[in-house]
PDB file of N, CA, C and O in Angstrom:
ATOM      1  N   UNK A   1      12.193 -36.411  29.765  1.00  0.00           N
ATOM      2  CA  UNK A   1      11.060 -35.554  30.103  1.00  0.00           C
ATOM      3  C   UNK A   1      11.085 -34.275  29.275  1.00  0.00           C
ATOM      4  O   UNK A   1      10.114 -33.685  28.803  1.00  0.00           O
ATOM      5  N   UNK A   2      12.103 -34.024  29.206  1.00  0.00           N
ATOM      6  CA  UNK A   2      12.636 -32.449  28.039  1.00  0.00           C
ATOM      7  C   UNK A   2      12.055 -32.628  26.737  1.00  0.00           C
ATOM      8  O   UNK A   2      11.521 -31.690  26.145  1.00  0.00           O
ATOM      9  N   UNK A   3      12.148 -33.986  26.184  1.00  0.00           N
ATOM     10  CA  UNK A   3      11.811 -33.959  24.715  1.00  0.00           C
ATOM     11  C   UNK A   3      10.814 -33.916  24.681  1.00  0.00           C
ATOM     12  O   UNK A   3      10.264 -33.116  23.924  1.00  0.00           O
ATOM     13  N   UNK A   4       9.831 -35.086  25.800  1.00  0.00           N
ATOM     14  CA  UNK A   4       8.174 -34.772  25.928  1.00  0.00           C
ATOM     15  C   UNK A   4       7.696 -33.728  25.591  1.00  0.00           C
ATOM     16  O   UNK A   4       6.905 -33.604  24.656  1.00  0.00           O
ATOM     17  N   UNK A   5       8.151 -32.741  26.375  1.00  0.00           N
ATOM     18  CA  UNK A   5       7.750 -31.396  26.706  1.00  0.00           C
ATOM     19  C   UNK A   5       7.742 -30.639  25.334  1.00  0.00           C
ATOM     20  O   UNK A   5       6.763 -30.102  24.816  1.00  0.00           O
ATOM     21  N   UNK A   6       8.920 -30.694  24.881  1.00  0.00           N
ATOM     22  CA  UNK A   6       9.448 -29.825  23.658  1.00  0.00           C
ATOM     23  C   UNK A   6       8.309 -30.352  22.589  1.00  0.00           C
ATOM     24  O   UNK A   6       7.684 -29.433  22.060  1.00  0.00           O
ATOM     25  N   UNK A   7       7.846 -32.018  22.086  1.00  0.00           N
ATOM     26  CA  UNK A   7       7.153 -32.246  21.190  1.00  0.00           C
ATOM     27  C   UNK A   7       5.697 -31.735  22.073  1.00  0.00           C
ATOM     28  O   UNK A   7       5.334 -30.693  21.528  1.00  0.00           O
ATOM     29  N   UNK A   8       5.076 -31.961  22.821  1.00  0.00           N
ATOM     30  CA  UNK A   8       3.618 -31.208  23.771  1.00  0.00           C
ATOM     31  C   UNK A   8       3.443 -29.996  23.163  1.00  0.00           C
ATOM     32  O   UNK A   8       2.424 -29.623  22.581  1.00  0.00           O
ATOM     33  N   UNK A   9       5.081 -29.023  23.403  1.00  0.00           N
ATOM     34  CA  UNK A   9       4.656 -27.344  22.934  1.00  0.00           C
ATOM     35  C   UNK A   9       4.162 -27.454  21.399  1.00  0.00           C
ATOM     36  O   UNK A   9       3.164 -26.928  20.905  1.00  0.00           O
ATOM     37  N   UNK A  10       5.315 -28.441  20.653  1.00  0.00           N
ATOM     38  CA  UNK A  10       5.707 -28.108  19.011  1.00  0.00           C
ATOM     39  C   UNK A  10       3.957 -28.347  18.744  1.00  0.00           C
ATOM     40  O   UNK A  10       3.438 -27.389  18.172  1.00  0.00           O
ATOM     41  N   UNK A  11       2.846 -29.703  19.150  1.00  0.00           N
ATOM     42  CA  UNK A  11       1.990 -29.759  18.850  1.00  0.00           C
ATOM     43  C   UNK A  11       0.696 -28.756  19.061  1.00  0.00           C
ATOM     44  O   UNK A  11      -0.373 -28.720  18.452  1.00  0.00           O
ATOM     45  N   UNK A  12       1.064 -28.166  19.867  1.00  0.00           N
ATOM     46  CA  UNK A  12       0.191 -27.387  20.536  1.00  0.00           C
ATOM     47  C   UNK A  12       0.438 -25.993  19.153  1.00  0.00           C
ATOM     48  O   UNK A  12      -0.378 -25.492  18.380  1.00  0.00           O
ATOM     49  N   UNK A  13       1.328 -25.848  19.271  1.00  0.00           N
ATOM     50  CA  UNK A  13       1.544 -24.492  18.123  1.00  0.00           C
ATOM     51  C   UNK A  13       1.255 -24.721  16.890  1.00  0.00           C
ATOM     52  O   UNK A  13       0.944 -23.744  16.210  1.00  0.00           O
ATOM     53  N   UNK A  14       1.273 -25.982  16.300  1.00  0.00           N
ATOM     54  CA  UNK A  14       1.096 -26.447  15.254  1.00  0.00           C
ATOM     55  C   UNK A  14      -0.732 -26.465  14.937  1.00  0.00           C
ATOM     56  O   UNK A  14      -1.485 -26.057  14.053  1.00  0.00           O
ATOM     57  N   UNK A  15      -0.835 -27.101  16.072  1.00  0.00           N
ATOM     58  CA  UNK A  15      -2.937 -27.320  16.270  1.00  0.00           C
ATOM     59  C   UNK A  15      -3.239 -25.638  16.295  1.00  0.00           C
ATOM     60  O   UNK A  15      -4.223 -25.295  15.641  1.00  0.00           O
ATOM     61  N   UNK A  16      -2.545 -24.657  16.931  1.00  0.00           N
ATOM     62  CA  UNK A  16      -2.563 -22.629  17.141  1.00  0.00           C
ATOM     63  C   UNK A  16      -2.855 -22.696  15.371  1.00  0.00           C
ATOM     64  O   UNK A  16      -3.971 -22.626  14.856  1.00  0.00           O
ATOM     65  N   UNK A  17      -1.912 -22.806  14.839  1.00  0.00           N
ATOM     66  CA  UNK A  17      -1.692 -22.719  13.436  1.00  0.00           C
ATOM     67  C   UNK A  17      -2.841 -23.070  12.299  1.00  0.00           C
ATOM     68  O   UNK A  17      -3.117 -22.290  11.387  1.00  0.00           O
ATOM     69  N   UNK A  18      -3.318 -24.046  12.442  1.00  0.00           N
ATOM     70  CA  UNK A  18      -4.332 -24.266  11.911  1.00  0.00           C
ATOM     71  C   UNK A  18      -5.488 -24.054  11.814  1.00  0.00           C
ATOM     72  O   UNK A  18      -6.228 -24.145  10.835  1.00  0.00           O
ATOM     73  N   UNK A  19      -5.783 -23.610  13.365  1.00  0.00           N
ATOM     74  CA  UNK A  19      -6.730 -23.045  14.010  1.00  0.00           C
ATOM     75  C   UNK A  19      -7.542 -21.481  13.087  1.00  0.00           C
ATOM     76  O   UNK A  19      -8.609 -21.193  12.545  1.00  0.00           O
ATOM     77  N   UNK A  20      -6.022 -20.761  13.428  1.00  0.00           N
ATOM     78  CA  UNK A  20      -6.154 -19.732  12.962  1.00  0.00           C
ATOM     79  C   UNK A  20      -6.559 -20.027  11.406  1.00  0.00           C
ATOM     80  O   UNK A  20      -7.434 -19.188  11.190  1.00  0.00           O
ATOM     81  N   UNK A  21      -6.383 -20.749  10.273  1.00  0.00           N
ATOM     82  CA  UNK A  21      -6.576 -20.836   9.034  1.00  0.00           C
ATOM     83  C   UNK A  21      -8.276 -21.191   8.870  1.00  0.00           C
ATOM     84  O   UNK A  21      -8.872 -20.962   7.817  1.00  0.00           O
ATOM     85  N   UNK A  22      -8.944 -21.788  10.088  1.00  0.00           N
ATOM     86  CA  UNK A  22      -9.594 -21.920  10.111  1.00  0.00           C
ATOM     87  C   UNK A  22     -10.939 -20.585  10.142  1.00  0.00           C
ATOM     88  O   UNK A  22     -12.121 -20.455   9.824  1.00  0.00           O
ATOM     89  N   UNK A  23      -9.802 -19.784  10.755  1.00  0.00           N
ATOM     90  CA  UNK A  23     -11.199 -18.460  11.066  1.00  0.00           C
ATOM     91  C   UNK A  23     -10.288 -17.424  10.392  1.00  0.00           C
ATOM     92  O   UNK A  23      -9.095 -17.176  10.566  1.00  0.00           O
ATOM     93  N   UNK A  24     -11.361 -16.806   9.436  1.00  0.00           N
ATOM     94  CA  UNK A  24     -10.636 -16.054   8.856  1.00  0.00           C
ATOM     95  C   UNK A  24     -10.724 -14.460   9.253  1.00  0.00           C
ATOM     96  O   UNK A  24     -10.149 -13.514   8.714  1.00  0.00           O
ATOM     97  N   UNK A  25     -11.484 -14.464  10.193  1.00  0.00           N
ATOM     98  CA  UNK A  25     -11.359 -12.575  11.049  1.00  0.00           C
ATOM     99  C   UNK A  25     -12.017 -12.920  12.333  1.00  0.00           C
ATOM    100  O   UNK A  25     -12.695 -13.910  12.605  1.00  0.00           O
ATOM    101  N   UNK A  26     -11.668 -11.862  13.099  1.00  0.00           N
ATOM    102  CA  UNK A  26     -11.869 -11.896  14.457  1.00  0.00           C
ATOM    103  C   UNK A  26     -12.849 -10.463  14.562  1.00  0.00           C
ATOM    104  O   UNK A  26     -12.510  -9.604  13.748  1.00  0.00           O
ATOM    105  N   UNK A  27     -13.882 -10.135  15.353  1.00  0.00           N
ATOM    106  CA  UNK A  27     -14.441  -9.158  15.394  1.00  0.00           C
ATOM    107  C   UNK A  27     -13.369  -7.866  16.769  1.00  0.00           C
ATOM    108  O   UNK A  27     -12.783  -8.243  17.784  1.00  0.00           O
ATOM    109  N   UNK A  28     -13.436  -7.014  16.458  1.00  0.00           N
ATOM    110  CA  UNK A  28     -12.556  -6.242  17.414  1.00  0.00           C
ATOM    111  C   UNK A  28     -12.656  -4.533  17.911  1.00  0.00           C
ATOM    112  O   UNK A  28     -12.552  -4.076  16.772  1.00  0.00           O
ATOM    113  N   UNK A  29     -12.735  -3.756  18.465  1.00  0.00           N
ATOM    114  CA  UNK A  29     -12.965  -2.356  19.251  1.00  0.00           C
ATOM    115  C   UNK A  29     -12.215  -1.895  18.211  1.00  0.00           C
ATOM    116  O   UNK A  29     -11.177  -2.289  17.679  1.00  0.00           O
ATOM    117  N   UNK A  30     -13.182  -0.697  17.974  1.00  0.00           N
ATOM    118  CA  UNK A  30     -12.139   0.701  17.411  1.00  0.00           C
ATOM    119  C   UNK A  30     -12.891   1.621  17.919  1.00  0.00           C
ATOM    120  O   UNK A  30     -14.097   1.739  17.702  1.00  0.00           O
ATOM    121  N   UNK A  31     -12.084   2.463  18.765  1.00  0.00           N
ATOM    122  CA  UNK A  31     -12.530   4.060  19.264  1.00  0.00           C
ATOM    123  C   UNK A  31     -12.060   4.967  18.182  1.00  0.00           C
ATOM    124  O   UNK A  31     -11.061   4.630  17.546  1.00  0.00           O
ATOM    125  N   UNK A  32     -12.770   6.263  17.858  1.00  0.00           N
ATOM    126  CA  UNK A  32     -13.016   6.877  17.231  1.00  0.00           C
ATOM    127  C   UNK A  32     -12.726   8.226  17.882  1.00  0.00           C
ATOM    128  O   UNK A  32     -13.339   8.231  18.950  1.00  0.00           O
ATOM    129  N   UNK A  33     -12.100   9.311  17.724  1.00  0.00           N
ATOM    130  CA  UNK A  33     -12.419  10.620  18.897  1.00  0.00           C
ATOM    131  C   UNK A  33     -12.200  11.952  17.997  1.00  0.00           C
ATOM    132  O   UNK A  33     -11.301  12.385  17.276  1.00  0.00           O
ATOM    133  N   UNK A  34     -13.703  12.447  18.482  1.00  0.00           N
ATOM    134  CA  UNK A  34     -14.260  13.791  17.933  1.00  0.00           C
ATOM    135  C   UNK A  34     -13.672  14.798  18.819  1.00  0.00           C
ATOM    136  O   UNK A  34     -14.515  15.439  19.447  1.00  0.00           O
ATOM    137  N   UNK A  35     -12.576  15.073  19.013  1.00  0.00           N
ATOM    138  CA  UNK A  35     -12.383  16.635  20.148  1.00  0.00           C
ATOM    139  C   UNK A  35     -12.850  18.312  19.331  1.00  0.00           C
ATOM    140  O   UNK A  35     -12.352  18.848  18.340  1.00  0.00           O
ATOM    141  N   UNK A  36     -13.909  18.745  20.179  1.00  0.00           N
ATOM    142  CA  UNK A  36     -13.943  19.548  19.795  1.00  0.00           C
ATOM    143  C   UNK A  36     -14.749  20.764  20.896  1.00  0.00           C
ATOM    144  O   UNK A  36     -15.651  20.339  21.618  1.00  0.00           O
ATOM    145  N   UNK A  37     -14.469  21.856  20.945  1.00  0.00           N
ATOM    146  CA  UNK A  37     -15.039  23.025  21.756  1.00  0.00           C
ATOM    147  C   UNK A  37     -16.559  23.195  21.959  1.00  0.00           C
ATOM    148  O   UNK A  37     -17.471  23.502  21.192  1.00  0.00           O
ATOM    149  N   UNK A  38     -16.500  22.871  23.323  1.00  0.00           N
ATOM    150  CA  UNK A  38     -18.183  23.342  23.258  1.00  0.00           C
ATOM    151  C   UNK A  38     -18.354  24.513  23.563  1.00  0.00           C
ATOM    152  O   UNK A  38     -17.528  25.417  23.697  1.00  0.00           O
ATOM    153  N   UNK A  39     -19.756  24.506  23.709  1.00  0.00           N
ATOM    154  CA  UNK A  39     -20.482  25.911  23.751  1.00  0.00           C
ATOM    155  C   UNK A  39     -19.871  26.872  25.125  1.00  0.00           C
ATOM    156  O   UNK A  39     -19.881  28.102  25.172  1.00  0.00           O
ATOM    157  N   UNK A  40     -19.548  26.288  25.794  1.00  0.00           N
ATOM    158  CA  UNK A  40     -18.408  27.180  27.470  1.00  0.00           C
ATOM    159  C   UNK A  40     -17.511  27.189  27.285  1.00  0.00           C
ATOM    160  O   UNK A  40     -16.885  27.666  28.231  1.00  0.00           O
ATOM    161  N   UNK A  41     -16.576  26.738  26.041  1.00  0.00           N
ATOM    162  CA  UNK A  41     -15.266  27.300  25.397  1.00  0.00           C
ATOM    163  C   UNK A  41     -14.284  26.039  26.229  1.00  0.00           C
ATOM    164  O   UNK A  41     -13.069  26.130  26.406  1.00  0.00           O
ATOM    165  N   UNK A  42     -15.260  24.743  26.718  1.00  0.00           N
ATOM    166  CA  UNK A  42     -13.792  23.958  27.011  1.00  0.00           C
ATOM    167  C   UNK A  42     -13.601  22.663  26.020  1.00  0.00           C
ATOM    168  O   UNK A  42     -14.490  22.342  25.231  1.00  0.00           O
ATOM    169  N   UNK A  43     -12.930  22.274  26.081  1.00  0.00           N
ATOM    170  CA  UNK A  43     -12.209  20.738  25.242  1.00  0.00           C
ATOM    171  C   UNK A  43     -13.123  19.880  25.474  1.00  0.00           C
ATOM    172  O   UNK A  43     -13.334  19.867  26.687  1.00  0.00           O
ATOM    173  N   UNK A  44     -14.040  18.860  24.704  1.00  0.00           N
ATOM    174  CA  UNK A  44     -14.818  17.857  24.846  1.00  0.00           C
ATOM    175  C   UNK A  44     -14.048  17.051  23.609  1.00  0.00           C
ATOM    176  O   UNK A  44     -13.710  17.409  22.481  1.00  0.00           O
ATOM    177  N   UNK A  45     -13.883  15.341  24.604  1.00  0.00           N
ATOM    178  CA  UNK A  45     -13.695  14.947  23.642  1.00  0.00           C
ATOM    179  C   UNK A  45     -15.011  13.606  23.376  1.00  0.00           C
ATOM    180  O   UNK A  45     -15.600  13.109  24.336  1.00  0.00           O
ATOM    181  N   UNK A  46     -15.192  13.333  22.416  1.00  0.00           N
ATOM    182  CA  UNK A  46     -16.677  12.472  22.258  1.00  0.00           C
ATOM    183  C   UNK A  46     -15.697  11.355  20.972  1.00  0.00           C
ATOM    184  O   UNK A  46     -15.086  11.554  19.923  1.00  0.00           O
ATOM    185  N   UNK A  47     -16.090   9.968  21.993  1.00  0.00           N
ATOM    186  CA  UNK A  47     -15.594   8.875  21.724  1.00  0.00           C
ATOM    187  C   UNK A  47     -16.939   8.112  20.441  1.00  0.00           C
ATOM    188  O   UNK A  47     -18.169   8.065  20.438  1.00  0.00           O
ATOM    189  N   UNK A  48     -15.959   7.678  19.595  1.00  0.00           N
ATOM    190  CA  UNK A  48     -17.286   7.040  18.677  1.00  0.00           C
ATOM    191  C   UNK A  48     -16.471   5.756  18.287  1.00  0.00           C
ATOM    192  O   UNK A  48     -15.342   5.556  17.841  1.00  0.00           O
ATOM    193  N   UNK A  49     -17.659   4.886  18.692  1.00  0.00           N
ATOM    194  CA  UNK A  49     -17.383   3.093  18.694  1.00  0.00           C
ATOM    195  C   UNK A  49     -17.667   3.027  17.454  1.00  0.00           C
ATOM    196  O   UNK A  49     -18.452   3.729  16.816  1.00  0.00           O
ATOM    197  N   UNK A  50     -16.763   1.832  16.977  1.00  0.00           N
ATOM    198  CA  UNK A  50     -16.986   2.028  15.479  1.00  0.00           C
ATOM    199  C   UNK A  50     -16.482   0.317  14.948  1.00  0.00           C
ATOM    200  O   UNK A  50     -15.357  -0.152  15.121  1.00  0.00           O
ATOM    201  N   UNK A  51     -17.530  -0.317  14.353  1.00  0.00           N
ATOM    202  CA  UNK A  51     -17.554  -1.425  14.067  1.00  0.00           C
ATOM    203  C   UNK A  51     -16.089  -1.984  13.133  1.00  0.00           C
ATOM    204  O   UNK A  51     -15.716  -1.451  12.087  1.00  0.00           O
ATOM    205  N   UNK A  52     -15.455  -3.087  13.759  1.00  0.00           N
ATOM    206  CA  UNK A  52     -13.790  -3.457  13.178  1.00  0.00           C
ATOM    207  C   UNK A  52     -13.573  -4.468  13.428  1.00  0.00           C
ATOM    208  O   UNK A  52     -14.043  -4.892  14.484  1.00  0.00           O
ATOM    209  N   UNK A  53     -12.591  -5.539  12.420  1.00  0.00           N
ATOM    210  CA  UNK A  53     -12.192  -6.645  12.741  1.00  0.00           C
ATOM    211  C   UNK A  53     -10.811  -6.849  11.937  1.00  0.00           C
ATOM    212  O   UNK A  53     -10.149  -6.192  11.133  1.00  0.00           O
ATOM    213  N   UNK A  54     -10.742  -7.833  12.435  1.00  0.00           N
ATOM    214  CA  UNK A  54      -9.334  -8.368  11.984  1.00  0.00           C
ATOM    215  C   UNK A  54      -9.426  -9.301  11.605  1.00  0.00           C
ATOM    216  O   UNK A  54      -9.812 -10.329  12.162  1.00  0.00           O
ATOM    217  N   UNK A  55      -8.852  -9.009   9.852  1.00  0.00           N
ATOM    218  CA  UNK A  55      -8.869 -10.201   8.960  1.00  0.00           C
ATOM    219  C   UNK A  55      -7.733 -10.752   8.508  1.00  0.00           C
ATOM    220  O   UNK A  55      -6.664 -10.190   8.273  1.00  0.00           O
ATOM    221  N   UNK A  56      -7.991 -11.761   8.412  1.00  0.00           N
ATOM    222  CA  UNK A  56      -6.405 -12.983   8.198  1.00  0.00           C
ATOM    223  C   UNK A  56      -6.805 -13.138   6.343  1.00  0.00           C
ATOM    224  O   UNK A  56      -7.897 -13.199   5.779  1.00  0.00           O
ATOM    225  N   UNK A  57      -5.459 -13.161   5.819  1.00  0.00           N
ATOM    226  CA  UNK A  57      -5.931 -13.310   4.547  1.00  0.00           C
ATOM    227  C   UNK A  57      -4.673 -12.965   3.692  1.00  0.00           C
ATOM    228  O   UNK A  57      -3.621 -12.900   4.328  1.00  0.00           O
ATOM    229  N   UNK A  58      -4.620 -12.752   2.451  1.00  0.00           N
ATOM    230  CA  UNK A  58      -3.649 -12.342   1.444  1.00  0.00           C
ATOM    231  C   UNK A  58      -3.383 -11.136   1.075  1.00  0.00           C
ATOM    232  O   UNK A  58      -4.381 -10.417   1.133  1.00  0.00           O
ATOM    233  N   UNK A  59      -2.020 -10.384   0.556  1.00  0.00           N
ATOM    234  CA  UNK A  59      -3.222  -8.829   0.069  1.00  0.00           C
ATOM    235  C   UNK A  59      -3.497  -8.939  -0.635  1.00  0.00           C
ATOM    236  O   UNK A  59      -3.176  -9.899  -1.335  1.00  0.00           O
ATOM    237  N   UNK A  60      -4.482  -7.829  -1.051  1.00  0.00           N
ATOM    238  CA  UNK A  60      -5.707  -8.035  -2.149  1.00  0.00           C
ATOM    239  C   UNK A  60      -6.704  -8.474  -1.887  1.00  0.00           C
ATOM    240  O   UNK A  60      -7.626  -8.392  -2.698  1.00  0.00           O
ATOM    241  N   UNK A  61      -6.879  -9.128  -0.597  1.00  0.00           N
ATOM    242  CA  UNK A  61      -8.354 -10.031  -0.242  1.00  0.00           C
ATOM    243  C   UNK A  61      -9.165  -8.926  -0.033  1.00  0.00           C
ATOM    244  O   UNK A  61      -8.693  -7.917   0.491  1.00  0.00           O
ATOM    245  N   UNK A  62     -10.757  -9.010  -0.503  1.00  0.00           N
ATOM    246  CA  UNK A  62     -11.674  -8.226  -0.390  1.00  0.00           C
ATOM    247  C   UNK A  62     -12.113  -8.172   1.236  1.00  0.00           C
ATOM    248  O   UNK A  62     -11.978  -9.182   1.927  1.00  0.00           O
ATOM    249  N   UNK A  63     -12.658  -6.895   1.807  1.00  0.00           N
ATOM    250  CA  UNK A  63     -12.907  -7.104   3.315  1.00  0.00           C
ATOM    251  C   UNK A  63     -14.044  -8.151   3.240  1.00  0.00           C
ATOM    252  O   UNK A  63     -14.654  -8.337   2.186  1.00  0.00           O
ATOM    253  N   UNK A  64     -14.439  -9.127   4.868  1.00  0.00           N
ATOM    254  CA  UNK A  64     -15.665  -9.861   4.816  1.00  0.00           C
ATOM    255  C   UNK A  64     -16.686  -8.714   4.617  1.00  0.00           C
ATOM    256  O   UNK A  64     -17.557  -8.605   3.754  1.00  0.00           O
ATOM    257  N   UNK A  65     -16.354  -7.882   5.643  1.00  0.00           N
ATOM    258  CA  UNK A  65     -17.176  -6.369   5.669  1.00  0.00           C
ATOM    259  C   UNK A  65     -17.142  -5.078   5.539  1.00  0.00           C
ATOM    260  O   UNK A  65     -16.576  -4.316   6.323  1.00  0.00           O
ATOM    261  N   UNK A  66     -17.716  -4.775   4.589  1.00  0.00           N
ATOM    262  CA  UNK A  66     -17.220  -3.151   3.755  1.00  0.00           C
ATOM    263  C   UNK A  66     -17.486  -2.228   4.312  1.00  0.00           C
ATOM    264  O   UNK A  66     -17.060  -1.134   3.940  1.00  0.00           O
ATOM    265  N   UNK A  67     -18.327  -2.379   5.451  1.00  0.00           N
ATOM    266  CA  UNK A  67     -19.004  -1.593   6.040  1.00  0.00           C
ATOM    267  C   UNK A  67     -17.732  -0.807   7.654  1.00  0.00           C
ATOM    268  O   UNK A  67     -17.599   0.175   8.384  1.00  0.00           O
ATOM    269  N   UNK A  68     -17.016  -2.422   7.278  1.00  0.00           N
ATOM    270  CA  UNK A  68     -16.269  -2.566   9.110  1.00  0.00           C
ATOM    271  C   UNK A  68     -14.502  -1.517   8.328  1.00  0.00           C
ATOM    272  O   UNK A  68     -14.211  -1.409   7.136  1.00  0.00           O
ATOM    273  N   UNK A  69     -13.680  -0.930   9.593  1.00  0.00           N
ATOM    274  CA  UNK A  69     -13.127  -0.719   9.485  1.00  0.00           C
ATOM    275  C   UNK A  69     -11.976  -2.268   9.771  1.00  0.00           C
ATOM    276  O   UNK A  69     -11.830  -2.898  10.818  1.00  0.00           O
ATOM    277  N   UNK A  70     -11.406  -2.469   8.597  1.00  0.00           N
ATOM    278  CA  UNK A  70     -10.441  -3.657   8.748  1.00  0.00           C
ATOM    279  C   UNK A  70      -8.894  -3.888   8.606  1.00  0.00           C
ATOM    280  O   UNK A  70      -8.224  -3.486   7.655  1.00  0.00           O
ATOM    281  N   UNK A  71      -8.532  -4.430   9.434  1.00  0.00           N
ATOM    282  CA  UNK A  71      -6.730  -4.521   9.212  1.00  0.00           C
ATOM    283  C   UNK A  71      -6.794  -6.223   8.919  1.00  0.00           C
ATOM    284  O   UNK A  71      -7.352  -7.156   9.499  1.00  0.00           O
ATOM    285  N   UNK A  72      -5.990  -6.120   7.802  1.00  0.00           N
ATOM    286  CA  UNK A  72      -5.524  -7.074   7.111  1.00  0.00           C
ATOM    287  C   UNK A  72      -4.281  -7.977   7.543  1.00  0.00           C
ATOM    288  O   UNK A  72      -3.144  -7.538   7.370  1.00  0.00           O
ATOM    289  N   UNK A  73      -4.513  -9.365   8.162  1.00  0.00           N
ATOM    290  CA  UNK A  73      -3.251 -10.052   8.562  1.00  0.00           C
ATOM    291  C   UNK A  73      -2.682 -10.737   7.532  1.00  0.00           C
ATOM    292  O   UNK A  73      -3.207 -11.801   7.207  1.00  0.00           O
ATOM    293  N   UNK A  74      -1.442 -10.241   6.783  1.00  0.00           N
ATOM    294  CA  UNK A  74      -1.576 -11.388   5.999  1.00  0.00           C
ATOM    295  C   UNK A  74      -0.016 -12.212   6.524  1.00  0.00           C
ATOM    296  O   UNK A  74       0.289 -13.310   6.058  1.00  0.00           O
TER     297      UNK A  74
END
């Protein structure tokens, strides 16, 4: 029953593996934060969403999007 098991996981990680080669970025959150003093002299901080993904790839690979802030998996 042990070995079953052990070849079940090995395939399962193996099918993970490929998977991933298959997609080459994932879309993903980046907060952004502006702190700065307002006009009544207290701490504001103002959050800015900001378009990002995560790309699988080599270095040197060009981003999909130039526009997106991107981290590179390689």
């Amino acid at each position: 029953m042990g070995l079953i098991l052990k070849i079940l996981i090995y395939l399962y990680l193996c099918a993970g593996v490929l998977c991933i080669h298959q997609m080459p970025w994932l879309p993903c959150q980046f907060t952004d934060e502006n702190v700065f003093v307002n006009s009544e002299g207290l701490t504001e901080t103002q959050l800015i969403h900001r378009e990002a993904m995560l790309q699988f790839g080599q270095k040197g690979d060009a981003p999909v999007n130039p526009h997106a802030i991107t981290f590179l998996v390689t």
